[in-house]
C-alpha positions as CSV (number, residue, x, y, z in Angstrom):
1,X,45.5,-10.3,5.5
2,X,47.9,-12.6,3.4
3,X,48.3,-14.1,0.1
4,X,48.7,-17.4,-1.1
5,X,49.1,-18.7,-4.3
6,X,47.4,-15.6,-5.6
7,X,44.4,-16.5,-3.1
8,X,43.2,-13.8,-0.5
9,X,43.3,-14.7,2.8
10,X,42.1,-12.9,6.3
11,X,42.9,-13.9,9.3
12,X,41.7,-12.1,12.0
13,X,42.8,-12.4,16.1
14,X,40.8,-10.5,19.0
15,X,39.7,-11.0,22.8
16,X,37.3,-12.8,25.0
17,X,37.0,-14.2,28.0
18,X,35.5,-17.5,30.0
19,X,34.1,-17.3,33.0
20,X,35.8,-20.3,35.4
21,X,35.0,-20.4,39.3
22,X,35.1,-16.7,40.1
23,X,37.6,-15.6,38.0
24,X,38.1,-15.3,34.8
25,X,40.4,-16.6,31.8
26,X,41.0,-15.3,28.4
27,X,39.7,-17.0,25.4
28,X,41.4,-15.9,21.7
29,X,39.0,-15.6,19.1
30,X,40.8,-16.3,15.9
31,X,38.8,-15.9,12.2
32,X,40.6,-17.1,9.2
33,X,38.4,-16.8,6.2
34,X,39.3,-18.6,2.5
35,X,38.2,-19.4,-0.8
36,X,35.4,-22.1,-0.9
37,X,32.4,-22.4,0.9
38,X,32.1,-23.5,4.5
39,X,31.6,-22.2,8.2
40,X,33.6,-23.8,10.9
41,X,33.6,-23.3,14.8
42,X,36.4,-24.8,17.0
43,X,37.4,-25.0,19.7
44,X,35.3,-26.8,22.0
45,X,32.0,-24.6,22.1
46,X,28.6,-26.2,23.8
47,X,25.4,-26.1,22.0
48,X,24.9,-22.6,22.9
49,X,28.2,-21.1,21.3
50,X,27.2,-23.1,18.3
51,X,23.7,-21.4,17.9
52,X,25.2,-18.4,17.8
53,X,25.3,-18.7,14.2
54,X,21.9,-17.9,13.5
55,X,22.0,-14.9,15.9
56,X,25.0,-13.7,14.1
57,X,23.8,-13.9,11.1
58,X,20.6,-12.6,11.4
59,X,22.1,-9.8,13.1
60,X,24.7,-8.7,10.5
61,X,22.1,-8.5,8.2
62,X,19.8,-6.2,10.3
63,X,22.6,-4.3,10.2
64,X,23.7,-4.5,6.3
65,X,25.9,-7.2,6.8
66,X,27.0,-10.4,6.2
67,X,28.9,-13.4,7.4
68,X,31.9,-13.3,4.4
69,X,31.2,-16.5,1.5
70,X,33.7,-17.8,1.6
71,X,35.3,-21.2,3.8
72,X,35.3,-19.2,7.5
73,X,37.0,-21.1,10.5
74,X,36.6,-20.1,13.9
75,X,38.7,-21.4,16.8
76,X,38.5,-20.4,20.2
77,X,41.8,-20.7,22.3
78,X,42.2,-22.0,24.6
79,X,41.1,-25.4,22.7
80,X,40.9,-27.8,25.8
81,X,38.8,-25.0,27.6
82,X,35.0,-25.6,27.4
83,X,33.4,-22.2,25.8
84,X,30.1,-21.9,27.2
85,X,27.0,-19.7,27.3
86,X,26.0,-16.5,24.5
87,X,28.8,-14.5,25.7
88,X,30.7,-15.3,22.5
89,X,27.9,-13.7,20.3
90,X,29.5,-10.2,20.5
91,X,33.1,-11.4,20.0
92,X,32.4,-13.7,17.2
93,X,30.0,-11.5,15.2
94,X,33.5,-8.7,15.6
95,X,35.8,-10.6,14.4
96,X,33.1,-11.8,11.4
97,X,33.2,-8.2,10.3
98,X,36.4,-7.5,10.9
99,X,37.2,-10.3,8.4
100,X,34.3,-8.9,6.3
101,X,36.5,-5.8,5.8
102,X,33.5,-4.5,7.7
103,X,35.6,-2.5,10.5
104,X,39.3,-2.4,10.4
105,X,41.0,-5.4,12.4
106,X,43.7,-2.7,13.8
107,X,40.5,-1.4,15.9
108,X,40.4,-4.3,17.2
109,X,44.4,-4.0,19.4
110,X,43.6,-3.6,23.2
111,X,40.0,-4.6,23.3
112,X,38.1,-7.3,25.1
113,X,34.5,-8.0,23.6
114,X,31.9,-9.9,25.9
115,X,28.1,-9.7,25.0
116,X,24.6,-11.9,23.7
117,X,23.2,-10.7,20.4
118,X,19.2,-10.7,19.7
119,X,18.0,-11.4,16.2
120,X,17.8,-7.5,15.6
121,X,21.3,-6.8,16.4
122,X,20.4,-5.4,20.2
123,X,23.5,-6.3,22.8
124,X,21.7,-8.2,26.3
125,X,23.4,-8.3,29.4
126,X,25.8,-11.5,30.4
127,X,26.9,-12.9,33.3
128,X,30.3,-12.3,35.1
129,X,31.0,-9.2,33.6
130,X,32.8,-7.9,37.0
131,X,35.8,-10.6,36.7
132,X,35.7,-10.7,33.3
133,X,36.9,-7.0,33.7
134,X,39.5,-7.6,35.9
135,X,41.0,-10.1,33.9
136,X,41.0,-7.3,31.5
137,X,42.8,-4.9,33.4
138,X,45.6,-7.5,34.7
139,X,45.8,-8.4,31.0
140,X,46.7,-4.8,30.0
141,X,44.0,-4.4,27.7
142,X,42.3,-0.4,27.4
143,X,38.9,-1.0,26.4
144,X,35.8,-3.6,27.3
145,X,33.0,-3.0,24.8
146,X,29.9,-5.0,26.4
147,X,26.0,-4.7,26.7
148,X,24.6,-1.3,28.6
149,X,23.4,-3.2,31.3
150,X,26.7,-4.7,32.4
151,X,28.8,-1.2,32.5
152,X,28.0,-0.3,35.8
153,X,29.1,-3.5,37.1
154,X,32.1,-3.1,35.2
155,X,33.1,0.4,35.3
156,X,34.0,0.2,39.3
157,X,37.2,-2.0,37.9
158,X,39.9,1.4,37.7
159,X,42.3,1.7,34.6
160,X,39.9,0.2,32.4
161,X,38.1,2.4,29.4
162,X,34.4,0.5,29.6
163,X,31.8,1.1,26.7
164,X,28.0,-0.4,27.2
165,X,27.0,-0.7,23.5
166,X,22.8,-0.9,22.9
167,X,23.4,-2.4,19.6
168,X,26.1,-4.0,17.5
169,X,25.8,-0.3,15.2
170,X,27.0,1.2,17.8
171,X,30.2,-0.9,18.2
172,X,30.6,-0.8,14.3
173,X,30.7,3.0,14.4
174,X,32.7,3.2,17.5
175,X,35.4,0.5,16.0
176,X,35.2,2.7,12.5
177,X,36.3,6.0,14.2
178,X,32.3,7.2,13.7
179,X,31.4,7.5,17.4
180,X,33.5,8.9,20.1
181,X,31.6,8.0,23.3
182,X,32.3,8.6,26.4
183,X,33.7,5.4,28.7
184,X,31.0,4.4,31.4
185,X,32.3,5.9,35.0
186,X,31.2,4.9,38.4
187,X,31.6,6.7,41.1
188,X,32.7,4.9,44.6
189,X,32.4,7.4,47.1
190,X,28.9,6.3,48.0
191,X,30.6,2.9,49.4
192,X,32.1,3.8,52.4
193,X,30.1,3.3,55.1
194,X,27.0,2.4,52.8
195,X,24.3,0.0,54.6
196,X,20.6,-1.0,53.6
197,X,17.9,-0.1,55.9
198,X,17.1,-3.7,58.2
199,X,14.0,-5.1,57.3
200,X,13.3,-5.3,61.3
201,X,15.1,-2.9,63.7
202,X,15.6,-4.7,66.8
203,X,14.2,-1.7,68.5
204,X,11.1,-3.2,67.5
205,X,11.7,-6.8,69.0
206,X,10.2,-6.5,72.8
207,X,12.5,-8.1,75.6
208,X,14.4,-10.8,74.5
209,X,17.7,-9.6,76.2
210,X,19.4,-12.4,77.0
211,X,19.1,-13.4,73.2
212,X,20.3,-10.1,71.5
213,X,23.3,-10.5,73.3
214,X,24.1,-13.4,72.3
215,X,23.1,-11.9,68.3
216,X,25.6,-9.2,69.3
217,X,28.2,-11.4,69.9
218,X,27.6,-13.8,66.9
219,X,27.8,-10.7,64.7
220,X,31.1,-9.1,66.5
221,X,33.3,-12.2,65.9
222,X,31.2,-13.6,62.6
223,X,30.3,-16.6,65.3
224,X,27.9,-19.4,63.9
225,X,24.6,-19.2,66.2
226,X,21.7,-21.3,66.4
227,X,18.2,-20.1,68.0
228,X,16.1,-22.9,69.9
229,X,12.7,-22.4,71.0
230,X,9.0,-22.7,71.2
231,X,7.0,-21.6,67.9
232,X,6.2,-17.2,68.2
233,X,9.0,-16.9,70.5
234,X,11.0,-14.8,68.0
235,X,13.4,-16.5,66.6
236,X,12.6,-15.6,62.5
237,X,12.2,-12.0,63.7
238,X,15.2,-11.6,65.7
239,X,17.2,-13.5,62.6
240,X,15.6,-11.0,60.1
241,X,17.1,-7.9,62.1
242,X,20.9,-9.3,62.2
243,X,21.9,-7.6,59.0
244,X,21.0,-3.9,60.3
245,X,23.5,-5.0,63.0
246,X,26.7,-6.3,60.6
247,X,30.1,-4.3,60.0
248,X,29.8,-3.0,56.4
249,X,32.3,-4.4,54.0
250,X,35.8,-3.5,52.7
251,X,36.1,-2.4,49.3
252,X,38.0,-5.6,49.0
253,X,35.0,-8.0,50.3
254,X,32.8,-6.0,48.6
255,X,34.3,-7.2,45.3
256,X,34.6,-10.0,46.1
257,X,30.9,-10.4,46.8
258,X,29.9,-9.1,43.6
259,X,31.9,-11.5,41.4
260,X,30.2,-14.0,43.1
261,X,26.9,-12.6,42.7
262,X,27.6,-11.5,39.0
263,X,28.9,-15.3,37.8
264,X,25.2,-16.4,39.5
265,X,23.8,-13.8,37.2
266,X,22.1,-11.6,40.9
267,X,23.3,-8.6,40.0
268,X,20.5,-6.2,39.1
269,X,21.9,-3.6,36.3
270,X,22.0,-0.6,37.7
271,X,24.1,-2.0,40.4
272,X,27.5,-1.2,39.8
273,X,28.9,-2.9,43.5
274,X,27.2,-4.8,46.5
275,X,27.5,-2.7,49.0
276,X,25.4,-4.6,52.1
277,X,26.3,-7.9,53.6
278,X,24.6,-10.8,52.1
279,X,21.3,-12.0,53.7
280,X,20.7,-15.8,52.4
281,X,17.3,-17.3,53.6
282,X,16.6,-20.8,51.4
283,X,14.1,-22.9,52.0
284,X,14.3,-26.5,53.7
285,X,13.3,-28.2,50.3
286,X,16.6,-27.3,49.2
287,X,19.0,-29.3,47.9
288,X,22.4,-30.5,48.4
289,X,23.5,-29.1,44.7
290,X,21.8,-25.7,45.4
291,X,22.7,-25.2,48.6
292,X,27.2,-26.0,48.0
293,X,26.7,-25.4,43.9
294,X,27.7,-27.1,41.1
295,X,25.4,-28.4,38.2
296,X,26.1,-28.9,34.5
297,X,27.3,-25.7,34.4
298,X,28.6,-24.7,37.5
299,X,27.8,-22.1,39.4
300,X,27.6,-20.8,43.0
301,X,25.3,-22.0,45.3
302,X,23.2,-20.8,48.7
303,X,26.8,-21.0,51.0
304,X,28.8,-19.0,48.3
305,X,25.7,-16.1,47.7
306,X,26.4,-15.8,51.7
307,X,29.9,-15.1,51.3
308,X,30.9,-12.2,53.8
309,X,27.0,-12.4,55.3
310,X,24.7,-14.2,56.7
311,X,23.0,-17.7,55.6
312,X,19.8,-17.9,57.2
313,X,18.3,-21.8,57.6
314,X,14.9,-21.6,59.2
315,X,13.1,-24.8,61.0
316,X,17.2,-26.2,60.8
317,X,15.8,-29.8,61.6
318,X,13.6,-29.7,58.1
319,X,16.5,-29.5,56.0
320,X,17.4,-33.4,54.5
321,X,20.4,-34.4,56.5
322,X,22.5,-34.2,53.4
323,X,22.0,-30.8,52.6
324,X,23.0,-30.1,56.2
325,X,26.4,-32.1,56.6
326,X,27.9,-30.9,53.8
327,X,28.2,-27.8,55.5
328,X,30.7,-29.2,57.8
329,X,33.3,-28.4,55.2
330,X,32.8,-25.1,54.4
331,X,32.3,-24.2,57.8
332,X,35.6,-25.1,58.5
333,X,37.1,-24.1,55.3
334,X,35.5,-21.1,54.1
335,X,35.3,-22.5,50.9
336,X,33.8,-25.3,48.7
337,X,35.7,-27.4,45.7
338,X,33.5,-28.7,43.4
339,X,35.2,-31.6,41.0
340,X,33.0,-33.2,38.0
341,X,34.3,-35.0,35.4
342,X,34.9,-32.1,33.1
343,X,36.0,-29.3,35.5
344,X,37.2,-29.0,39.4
345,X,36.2,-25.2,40.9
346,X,36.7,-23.8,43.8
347,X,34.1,-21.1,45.2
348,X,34.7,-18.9,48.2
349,X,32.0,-20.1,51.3
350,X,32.9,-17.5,54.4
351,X,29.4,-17.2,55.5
352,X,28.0,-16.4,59.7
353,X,25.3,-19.4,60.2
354,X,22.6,-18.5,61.4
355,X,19.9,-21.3,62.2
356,X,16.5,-21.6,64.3
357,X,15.0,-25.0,65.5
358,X,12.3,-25.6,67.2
359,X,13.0,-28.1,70.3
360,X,10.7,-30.9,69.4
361,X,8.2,-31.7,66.8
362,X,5.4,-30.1,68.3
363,X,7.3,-27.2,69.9
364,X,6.6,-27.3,73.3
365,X,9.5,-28.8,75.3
366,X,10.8,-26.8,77.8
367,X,7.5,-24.8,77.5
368,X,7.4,-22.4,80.8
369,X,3.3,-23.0,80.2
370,X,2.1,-25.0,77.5
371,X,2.8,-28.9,77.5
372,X,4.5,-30.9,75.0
373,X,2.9,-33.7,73.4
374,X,6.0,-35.3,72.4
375,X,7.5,-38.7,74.0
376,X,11.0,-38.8,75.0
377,X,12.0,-41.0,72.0
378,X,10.4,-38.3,69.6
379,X,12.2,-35.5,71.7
380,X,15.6,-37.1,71.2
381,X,15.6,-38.1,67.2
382,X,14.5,-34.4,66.6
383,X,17.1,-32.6,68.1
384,X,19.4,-35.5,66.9
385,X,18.4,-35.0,63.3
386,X,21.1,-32.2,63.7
387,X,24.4,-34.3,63.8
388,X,26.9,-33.6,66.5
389,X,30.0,-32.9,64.3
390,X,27.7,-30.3,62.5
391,X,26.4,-28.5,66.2
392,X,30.0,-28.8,67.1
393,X,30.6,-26.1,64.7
394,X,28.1,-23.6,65.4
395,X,30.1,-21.4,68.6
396,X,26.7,-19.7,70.0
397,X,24.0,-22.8,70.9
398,X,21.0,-20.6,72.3
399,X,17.6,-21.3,73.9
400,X,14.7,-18.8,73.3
401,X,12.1,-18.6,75.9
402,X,9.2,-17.2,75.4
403,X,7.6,-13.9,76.2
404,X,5.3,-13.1,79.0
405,X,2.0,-10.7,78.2
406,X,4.4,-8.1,80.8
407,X,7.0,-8.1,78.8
408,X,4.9,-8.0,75.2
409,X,2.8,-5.3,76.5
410,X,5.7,-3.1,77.8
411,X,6.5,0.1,76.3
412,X,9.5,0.8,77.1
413,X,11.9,1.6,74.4
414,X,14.2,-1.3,73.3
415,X,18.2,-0.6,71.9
416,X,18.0,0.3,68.3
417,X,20.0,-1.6,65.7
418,X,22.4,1.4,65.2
419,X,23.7,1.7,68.4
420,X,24.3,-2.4,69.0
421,X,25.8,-1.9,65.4
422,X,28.1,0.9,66.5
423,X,29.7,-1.6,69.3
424,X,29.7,-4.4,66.8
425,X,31.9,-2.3,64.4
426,X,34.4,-1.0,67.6
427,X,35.0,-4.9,68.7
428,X,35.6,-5.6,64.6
429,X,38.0,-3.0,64.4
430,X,40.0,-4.4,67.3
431,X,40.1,-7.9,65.5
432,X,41.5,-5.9,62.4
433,X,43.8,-4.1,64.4
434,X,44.9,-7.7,66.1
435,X,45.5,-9.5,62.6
436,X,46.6,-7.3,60.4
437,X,49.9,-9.6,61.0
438,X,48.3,-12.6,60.0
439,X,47.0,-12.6,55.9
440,X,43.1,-13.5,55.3
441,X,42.2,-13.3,58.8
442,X,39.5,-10.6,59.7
443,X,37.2,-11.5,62.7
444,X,37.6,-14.3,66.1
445,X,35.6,-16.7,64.4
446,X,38.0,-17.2,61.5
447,X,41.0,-18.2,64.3
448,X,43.0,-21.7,63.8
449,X,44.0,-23.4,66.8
450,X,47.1,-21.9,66.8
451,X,46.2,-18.2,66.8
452,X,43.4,-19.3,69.6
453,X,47.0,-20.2,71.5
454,X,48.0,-16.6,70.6
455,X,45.5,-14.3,71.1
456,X,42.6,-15.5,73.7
457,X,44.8,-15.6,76.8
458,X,42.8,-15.7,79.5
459,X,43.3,-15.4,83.4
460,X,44.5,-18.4,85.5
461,X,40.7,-18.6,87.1
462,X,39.0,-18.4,83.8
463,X,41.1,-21.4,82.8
464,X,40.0,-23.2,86.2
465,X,36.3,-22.4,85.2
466,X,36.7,-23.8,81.2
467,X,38.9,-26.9,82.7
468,X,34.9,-27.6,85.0
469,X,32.7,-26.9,82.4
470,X,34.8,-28.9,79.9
471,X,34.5,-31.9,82.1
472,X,31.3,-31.9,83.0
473,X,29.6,-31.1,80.3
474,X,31.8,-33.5,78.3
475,X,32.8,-31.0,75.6
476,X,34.8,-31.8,72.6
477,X,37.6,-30.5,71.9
478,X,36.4,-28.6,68.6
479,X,33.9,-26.8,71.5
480,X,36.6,-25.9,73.7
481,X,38.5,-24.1,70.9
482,X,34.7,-22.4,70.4
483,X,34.4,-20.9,73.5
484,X,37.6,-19.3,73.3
485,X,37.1,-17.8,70.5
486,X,33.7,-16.8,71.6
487,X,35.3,-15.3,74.9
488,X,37.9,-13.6,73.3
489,X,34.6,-11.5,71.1
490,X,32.9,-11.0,74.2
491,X,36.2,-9.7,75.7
492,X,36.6,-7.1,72.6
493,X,33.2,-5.8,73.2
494,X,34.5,-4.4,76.2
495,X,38.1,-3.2,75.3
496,X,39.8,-5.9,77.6
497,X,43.2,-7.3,76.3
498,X,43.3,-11.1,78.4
499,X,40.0,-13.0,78.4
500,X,38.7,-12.3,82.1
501,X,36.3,-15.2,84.3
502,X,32.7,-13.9,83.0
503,X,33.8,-13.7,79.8
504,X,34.5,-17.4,79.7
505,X,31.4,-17.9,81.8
506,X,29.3,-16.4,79.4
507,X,30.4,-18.3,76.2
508,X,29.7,-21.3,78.4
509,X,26.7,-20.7,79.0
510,X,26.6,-20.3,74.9
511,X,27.0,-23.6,74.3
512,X,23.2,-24.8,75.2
513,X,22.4,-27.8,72.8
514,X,26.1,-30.0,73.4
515,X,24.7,-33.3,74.0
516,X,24.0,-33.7,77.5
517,X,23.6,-30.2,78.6
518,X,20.7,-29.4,77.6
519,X,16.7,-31.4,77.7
520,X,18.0,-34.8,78.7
């Protein structure tokens, strides 16, 4: 507080934040309050930080309060940065009271304030509370004071004093020296190791062999698949069990994961930290925004919710042909930039595909009994509603053939998920072990061209083998790179150093829809 000209005035300076990508900037709240009459917000609010008004208001009053009467500016810095959402409501209605002489602005030193008010004062939960605490931390800040709901999620960020407030009497009393209460803790020792029971074990899928192996090996190098076959063959079911199977996360992926999920506004509150991988199943209707993200206000879409797991596309040939090549970039990229006019983001997109097709529109081709009713034409502009560049990029290209009643009706016990999990987890820890020289690298899949050069060496004959299948199967280039990596994964599941002849003949024989290999 300063005077002027024998005129009282407050000015008032605290802490937000604005949620940008997956991160997180600061935002400075700034109050200065005058004689005359007028309320002010700058600072390039949306319609929804300008509403907050009337939730403020009504809320200091619930509370025996009011906004000061007197001329009251607000500006939110930064001023070229777009404040969105009813974050703000908790900051704004803060720094209101602090100006108020309501709570003493010295309270206010080392805090960040993030939180939606309700008409009767009551804090609700907001989105992005995980990177919003981070920011926090790397600021230097000591406290977050936020809604109940979101302290879990932001209690696993260490060095950070987090209070969940219920209602904005609670933070009054707390920033008056009223209420001591205890910061929110999480404990983490529940992470390591932590998996969620598979909806289907794959000890309940009958036979099938031929196709779990080549599951295993998708999920031991984090290699793209796709699943073609008749309709009841499996596909869906076998799909559904590959999470039971997956390596569990770092602690780093982990939070990673659930900044991505907490901007989308997935994270259920009492969850303090994903712990499983990802399992993304959306339907074909989808569309192109949904599925890569973006929208008025941006946020994450299907590819970047699959980040460090699995995104599932069912009946692949459904999806609209957009939707499916612009996949081809974050396939290669493991990420997705998203520029409008107002704002360019960039969201992380290091998912495993996973996709099942059926091989022609009624379902039969290729049918061991039953006889497709499809022409030739019809058979070719089905599989070809799947673009070549976009196949080229899936590494595991499998056909699914159906089960006989010998094979349905058997009863003897199939491999459970845990045990094809424990190998999965062995082979991943080679790859670690293999790139801890090279930064952001963690499975085969992940390899550039270069590092293909470095680390799938393979025997002279394997090389003679690739060199035939390469030429007449007329594979691209991208595909030859594929197999490599797929060899080298098939190679770690058995402790072998070099890439040996059968491990190159079996990611060959991986590569079943490259045009002219396979129905024609």
């Amino acid at each position: 507080m300063y005077i002027c000209r024998k005129i009282i005035i407050m000015y008032v300076k605290l802490i937000s934040a604005a949620i940008q990508g997956i991160g997180a900037i600061p935002v400075y709240v700034e109050v200065h309050v005058s004689r005359g009459i007028r309320f002010s917000l700058v600072g390039l609010p949306d319609n929804a930080v300008r509403e907050s008004h009337e939730r403020i208001s009504s809320a200091l009053q619930y509370c025996g309060m009011d906004i000061p009467r007197k001329q009251v500016v607000i500006n939110m810095a930064p001023g070229d940065l777009r404040k969105e959402g009813s974050g703000y409501d908790l900051p704004l209605s803060v720094g209101l009271m602090a100006a108020g002489e309501y709570v003493p602005a010295e309270s206010l030193k080392d805090c960040l304030f993030i939180g939606e008010l309700s008409l009767d004062a009551c804090l609700q939960e907001v989105r992005g509370v995980l990177p919003i605490a981070l920011t926090a931390r790397e600021m230097g800040l000591k406290r977050l004071i936020l809604p109940h709901k979101n302290a879990a999620e932001a209690s696993v960020v260490e060095g950070l004093e987090v209070y969940g407030m219920k209602h904005l009497s609670e933070v009054v009393a707390f920033l008056k020296g009223e209420s001591r209460p205890e910061p929110y803790c999480s404990r983490l020792d529940f992470f390591d190791g932590a998996q969620v029971v598979p909806e289907v074990d794959f000890a309940e899928i009958k036979g099938q062999e031929r196709a779990k192996r080549a599951i295993e090996v998708a999920c031991a190098g984090g290699h793209n698949l796709v699943m073609i076959g008749p309709p009841g063959s499996g596909k869906t079911m076998m799909a559904k069990a590959i999470p039971g199977i997956l390596p569990p996360m770092s602690l780093d992926e982990a939070l990673e994961t659930t900044k991505i999920h907490s901007v989308a506004g997935k994270i259920d509150a009492r969850c303090s930290l994903l712990t499983s991988r990802p399992f993304r199943s959306p339907h074909h209707s989808i569309s192109s925004v949904a599925m890569i993200g973006g929208g008025s206000n941006p946020q994450p879409g299907e590819i970047s919710l699959a980040h460090n797991g699995v995104l599932f596309l069912d009946e692949l040939p459904e999806f609209q042909r957009s939707v499916l090549e612009v996949l081809r970039q974050p396939l290669e990229d493991r990420s997705i930039s998203i520029a409008r006019s107002r704002y360019a983001v960039r969201y992380p997109a290091g998912f495993m595909l996973v996709a099942s097709m059926n091989p022609c529109p009624c379902g039969y081709f290729n049918h061991p009994t039953k006889e497709c009713v499809c022409t030739a034409s019809q058979v070719h502009k089905y599989i070809h509603r799947i673009s070549g560049p976009l196949m080229d990029r899936i590494d595991i290209q499998m056909e699914i053939v159906p089960l006989e009643y010998e094979q349905l009706s058997s009863v003897r016990e199939q491999e459970s998920s845990q045990s094809i999990r424990e190998r999965v987890i062995k082979a991943r820890r080679l790859q670690n072990d293999r790139f801890k020289p090279d930064k952001g690298l963690f499975c085969n899949a992940q390899m550039s061209l270069k590092q293909v050069q470095r680390y799938a060496q393979a025997e002279p004959d394997a090389y003679v083998l690739l060199r035939n299948a390469m030429e007449k199967l007329d594979l691209s280039a991208r595909a030859y790179s594929r197999i490599l990596k797929v060899a080298r994964t098939i190679a770690d599941l058995d402790a072998s150093e070099r890439l040996r002849t059968r491990d190159i003949a079996e990611a060959i024989q991986y590569r079943s829809l490259d045009r002219g290999a396979w129905g024609f």
